[in-house]
C-alpha positions in Angstrom: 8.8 61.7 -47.0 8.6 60.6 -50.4 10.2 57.5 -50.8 8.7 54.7 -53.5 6.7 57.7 -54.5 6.7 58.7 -58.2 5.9 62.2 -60.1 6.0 64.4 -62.7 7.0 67.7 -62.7 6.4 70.4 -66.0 7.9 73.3 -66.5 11.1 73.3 -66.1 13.6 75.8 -67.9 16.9 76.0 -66.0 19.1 75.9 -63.0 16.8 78.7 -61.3 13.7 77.8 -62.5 11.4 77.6 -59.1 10.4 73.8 -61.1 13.9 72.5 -60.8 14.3 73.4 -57.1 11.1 71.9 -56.7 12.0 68.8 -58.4 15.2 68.5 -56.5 13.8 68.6 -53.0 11.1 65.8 -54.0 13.7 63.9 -55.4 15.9 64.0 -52.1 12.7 63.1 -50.1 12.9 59.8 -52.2 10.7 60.4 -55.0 11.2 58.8 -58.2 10.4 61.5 -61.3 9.6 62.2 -64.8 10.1 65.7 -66.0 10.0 67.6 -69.1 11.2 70.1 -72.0 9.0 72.1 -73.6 11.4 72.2 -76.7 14.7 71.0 -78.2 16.0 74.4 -77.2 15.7 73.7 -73.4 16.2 69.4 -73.7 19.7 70.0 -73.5 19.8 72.1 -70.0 16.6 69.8 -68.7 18.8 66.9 -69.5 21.8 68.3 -67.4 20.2 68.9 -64.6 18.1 65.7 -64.9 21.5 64.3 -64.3 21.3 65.2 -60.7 18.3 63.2 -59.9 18.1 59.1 -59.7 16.8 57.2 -62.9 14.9 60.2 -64.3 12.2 60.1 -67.0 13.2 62.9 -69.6 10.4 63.6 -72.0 9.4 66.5 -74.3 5.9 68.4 -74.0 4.7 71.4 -75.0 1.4 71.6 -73.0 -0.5 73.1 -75.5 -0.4 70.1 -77.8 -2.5 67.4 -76.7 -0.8 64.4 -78.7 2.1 65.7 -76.9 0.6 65.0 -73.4 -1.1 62.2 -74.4 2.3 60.6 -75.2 3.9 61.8 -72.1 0.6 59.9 -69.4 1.5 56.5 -71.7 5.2 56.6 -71.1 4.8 57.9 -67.7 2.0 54.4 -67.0 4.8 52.2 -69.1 7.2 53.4 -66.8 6.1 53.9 -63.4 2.8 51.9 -63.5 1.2 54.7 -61.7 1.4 58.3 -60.3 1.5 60.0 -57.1 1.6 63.5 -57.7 2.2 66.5 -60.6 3.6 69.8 -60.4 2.3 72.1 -63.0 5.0 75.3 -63.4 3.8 76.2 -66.7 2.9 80.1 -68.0 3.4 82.0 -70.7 2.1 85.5 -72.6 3.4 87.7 -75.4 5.6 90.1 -74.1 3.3 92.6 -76.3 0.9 91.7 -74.2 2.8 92.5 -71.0 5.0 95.5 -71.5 1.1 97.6 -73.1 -1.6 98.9 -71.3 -4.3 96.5 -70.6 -7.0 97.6 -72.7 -4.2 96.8 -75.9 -4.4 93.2 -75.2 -5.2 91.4 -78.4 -7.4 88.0 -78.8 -5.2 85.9 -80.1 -2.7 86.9 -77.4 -5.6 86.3 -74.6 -6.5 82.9 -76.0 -2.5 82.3 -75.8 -1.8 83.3 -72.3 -5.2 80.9 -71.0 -4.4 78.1 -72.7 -1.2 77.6 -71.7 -1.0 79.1 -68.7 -4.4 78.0 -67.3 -6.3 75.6 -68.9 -3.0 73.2 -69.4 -3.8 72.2 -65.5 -6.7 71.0 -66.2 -5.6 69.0 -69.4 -2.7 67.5 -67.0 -4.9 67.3 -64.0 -7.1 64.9 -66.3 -4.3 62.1 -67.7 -3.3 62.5 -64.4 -6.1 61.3 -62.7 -6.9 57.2 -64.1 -2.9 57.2 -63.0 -3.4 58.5 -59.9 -6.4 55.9 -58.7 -6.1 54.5 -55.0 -2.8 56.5 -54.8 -4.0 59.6 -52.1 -2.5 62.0 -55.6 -1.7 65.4 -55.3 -1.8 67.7 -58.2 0.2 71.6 -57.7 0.2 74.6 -59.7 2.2 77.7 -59.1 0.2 81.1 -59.1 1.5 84.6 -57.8 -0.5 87.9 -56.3 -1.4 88.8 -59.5 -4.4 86.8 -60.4 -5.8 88.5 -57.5 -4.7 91.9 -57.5 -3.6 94.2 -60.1 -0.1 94.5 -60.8 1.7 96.8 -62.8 3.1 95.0 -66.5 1.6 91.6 -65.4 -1.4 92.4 -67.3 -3.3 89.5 -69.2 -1.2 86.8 -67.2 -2.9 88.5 -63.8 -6.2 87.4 -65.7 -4.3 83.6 -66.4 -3.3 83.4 -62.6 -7.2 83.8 -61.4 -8.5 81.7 -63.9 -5.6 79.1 -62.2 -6.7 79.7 -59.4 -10.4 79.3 -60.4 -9.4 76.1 -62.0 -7.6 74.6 -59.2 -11.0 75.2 -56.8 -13.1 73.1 -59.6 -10.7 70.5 -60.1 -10.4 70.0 -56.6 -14.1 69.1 -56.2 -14.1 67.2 -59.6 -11.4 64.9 -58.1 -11.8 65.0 -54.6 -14.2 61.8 -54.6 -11.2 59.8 -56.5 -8.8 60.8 -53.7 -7.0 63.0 -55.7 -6.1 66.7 -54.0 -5.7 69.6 -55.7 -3.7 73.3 -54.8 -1.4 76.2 -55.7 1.3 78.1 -54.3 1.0 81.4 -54.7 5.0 82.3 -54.5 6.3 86.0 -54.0 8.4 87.0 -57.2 11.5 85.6 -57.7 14.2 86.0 -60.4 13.2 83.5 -62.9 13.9 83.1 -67.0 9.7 83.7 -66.7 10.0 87.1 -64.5 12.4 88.2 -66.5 9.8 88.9 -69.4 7.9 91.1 -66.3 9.0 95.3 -66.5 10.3 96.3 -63.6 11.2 93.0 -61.9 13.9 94.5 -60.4 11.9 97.6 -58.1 9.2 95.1 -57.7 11.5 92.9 -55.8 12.5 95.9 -54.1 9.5 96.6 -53.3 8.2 93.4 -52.0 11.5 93.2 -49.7 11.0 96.6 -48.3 7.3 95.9 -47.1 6.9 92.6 -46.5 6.5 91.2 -43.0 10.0 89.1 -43.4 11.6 92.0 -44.9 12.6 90.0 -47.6 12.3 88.2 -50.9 11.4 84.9 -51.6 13.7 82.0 -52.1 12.9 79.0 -54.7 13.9 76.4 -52.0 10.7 77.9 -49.6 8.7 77.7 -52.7 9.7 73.4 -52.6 9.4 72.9 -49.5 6.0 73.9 -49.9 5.4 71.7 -52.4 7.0 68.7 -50.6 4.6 69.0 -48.4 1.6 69.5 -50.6 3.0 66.1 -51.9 3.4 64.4 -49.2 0.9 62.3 -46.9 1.1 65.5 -43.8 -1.2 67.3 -46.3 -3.4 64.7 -47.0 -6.7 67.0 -45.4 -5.9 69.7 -47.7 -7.6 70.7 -50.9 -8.8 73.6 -53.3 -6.3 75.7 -51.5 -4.2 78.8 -52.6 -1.4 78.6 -50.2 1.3 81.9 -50.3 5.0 81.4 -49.8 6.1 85.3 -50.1 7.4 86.4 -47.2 3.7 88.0 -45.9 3.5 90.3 -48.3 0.1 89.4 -49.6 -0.9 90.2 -45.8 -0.4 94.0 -46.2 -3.2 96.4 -47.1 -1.3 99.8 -46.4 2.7 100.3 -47.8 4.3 102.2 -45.6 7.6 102.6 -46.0 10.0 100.9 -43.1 11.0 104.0 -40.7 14.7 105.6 -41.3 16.9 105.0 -38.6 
């Protein structure tokens, strides 16, 4: 589906980071990618898993320096000439700021959890885009439930997700007449080093499985298929759109709890 296609994909962290499954299946479909490490801390696990894909582009970036990103769009255009897509998997917030009550949330750690959770698409989405000319590109993010409804401990990264979300409506008419398509997944929760910061992961992936339509959780390798075809040429008609991969929970307006045999 992918094949003399090339891409970049940020953000990911290790073997079970929903990036990396998402970089693998592009890179089966033929796709020909650059990814990154937001530190030397993670180069060396980024690096090993690089391994698995063919002639990969291993570069550092930490999204909220924009010398950094600058470097990474030049080597990107030395080394592919061009760019067909971008996967943005990038968030981040104090864990002060998660574990508190809302109203605690401090400035600094507001500004934080924006600017690198939110506005970094749209600082990505814009060296993207003079790479991406004549090439049909496709720019995803990954949001979750959150940025649209309140849940518990997700606090000022809920806020993050719906500026995302907000951002990925303007960009998509800001680059629309350049060809270039933009959307999210919206992905149920899934084990992650990210989720991990989250109280309560655990019962909340209870929950989810226990209510949801699928009876289930969600599984990284639904999450990249998703994006493969978000990628690829079958959604070239799609744009601005928040599309969910969690097992139809975001469906449900009343819990109630499955019946007890």
């Amino acid at each position: 589906m992918l094949e003399g296609k090339t891409g970049i994909v940020f953000g990911i962290a290790n073997k079970r980071s929903i990036a990396w499954a998402i970089a693998r299946t592009l890179a089966q479909h033929g796709a020909r990618l650059a990814v990154t490490h937001q530190n030397e801390r993670l180069e060396e696990k980024v690096r090993e898993l690089a391994g698995q894909l063919a002639e990969p582009l291993i570069l550092p970036c930490d999204a909220s320096e924009d010398d950094q990103i600058d470097a990474v769009f030049k080597a990107v255009e030395e080394a592919f000439g061009g760019l067909d897509f971008l996967i943005h998997s990038i968030a981040f917030a104090a864990r002060e700021d998660l574990e508190g009550d809302f109203t605690d949330t401090s400035r600094a750690g507001y500004h934080l959890a924006q600017d690198i959770s939110a506005y970094s698409l749209i600082a990505l989405a814009r060296r993207a885009a003079p790479l991406m000319a004549g090439r049909d590109g496709s720019v995803v993010t990954l949001s979750y439930l959150g940025g649209e409804r309140v849940v518990p401990h997700y606090n000022v990264m809920g806020v993050a997700k719906a500026a995302l979300e907000a951002n990925v409506r303007y960009l998509a008419h800001s680059l629309g007449p350049r060809g270039i398509r933009v959307n999210a997944i919206s992905a149920g929760p899934i084990k992650t080093l990210a989720a991990s910061g989250i109280s309560g992961l655990s019962k909340m992936l209870k929950s989810v499985a226990a209510v949801a339509p699928l009876r289930r959780n969600t599984q990284q390798a639904e999450v990249a298929d998703t994006a493969l075809f978000l990628c690829s040429h079958l959604s070239r008609g799609i744009t601005g759109e928040v599309i969910y991969v969690d097992a139809g929970y975001h469906i449900m307006g009343m819990f109630q709890p499955p019946e007890e045999a």
